[in-house]
N, C-alpha and C positions, 0 to 999 in steps of 0.2 A: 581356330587359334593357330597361327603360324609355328608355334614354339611348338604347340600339341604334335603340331604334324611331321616336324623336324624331330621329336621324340620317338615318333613312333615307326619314322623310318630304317631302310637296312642296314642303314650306313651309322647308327646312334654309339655303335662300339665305339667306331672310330671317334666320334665327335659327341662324347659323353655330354660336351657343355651345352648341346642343346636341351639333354634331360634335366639338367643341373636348372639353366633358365626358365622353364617350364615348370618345375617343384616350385621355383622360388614365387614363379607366378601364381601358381596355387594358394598358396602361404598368405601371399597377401590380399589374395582375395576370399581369404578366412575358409579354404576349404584345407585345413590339416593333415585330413586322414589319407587324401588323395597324395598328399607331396608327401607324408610319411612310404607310402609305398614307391613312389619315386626314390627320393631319398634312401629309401633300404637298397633299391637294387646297383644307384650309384657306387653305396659304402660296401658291398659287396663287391665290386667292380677294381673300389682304392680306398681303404683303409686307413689310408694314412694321409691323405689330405684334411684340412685343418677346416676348409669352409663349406666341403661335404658333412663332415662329423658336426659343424657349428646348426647346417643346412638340418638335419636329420633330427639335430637335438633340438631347435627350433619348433619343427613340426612336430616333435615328441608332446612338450611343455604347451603347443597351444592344441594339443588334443581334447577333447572332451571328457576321454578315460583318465582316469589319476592313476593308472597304472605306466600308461605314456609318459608322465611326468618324471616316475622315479627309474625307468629305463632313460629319460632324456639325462637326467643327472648323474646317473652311473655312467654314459655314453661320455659326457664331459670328464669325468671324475678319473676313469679308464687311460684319455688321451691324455691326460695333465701329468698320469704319475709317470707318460713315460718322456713329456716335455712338459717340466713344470714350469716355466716362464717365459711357454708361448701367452703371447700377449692376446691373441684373440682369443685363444680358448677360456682364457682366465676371464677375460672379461666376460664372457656368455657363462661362463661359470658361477662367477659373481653374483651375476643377473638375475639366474634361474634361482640359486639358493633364495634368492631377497623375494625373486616369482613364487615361490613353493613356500615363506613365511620362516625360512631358516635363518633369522635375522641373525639372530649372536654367532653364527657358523659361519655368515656371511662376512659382520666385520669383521672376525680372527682372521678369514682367507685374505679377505683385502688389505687389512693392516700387515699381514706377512709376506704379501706380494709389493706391497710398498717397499718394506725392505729390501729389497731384494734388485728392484724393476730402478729405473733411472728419471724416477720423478711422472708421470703418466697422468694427465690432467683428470681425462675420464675416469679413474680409479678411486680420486679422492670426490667425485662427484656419485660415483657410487655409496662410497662409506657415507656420504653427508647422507644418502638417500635412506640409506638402512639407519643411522641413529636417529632420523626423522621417525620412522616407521616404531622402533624403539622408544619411542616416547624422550629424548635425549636433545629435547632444543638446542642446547650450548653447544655439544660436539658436533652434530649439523652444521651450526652454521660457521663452526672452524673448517671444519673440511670443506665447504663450501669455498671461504674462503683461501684454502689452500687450492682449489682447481679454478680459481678467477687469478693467483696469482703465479701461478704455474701458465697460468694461458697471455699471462702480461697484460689483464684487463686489472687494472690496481686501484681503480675506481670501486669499480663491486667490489673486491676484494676488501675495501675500507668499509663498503657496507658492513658486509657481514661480522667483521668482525667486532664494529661498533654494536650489531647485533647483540651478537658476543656476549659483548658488555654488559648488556641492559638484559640481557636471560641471566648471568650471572646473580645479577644484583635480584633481580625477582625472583631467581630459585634459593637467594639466600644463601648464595657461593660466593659471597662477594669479600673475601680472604684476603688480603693483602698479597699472598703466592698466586692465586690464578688472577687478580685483575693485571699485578704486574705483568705478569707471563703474555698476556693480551694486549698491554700496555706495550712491552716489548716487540712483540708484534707486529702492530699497528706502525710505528717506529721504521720498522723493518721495509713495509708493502710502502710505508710513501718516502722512505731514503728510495726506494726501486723506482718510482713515480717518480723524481725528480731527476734521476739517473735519464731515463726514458725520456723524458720534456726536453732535456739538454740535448740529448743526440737527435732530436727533431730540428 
C-alpha cells in the first residue's frame, strides 16, 4: 500500500497527512483497531485539529470493544466543550450519540445546535433520523422536511410534510393546532417553490 509506506517513513513527522490518509484507509476497509492506533499517534502529535479528533473517534465507535465507543464519545464531548459550534464535531457528535442508541440525548443536542447554528440541512436530517429511531413518525417526517427545504428541494419537502399530515391523522393528532401549523407550513415550502420557478 502506498499510504502504508508513506506512513511508515522518516520523513511522517513532517508529513503527518500521509498517516492521516492511511488510518482513514484502514477505516474503510473495516480494520478499526489498526487506524485506532494510527489515529492515537496523530492526536498525540495535534490535539487540536478537528478531523484527527473526528478520524480517532470514528475508529473509536466502529471498534469492536464498547469500551472504544465511550472513549470515542468522551473524545467528541471533550472538543465540543471547548468549541461548541464547531460544525463538524457536532455533527460526528450527533451521529455517534444516535450510533451508541442515545436517542433522547441526541435530539436535545441537535435541537440546541439548531438554535444556535445558521440553519444546517444535515442537522435536521439527523433529528428526522433519531425521531424515526424513536418511534416518532410525525416529527421525522417534519424534520425531514425542514432539511429538503433548507436544501431548496421544495418538491420532497411537500412530500414529507403531506406525510405529516396523514401520520397526524392516524396517530389521532389530528387537532385543529397541529394540522394548521402543517397547513401553514406546507403554504410556506410552495410560496418558496413558486419564488424559485419565477427566478428560473
Amino acid at each position: 500500500n502506498y499510504y502504508q509506506q508513506l506512513s511508515r517513513s522518516k520523513n511522517n513527522e513532517k508529513h503527518p497527512e500521509y498517516k492521516y490518509i492511511y488510518a482513514h484507509s484502514l477505516l474503510k476497509n473495516y480494520k478499526p483497531e489498526q487506524a485506532i492506533e494510527i489515529f492515537r499517534q496523530l492526536y498525540e502529535f495535534n490535539k487540536n485539529n478537528t478531523y484527527i479528533i473526528t478520524g480517532l473517534a470514528q475508529s473509536l465507535l466502529a471498534s469492536r470493544d464498547n469500551k472504544n465507543h465511550k472513549q470515542g464519545l468522551e473524545l467528541l464531548d471533550k472538543a465540543l466543550q471547548e468549541r461548541p459550534l464547531d460544525m463538524v464535531l457536532s455533527a460526528y457528535y450527533a451521529q455517534a450519540l444516535i450510533h451508541m442508541g442515545k436517542i433522547t440525548q441526541s435530539i436535545k443536542f441537535i435541537k440546541k445546535y439548531n438554535q444556535y447554528s445558521l440553519g444546517q440541512p444535515f442537522f435536521y436530517k439527523l433529528l428526522s433520523r433519531a425521531y424515526a429511531k424513536q418511534g416518532e413518525s410525525l416529527k421525522a417526517h417534519i424534520a425531514q422536511a425542514d432539511y429538503y427545504y433548507l436544501r431548496g428541494q421544495y418538491k420532497q419537502a411537500i412530500t414529507q410534510v403531506s406525510l405529516a399530515k396523514k401520520q397526524a391523522k392516524k396517530d389521532s393528532s389530528d387537532d385543529f393546532y397541529s394540522l394548521s401549523r402543517l397547513d401553514s407550513k406546507l403554504l410556506e415550502i410552495k410560496a418558496e417553490q413558486e419564488k424559485y420557478k419565477l427566478k428560473m
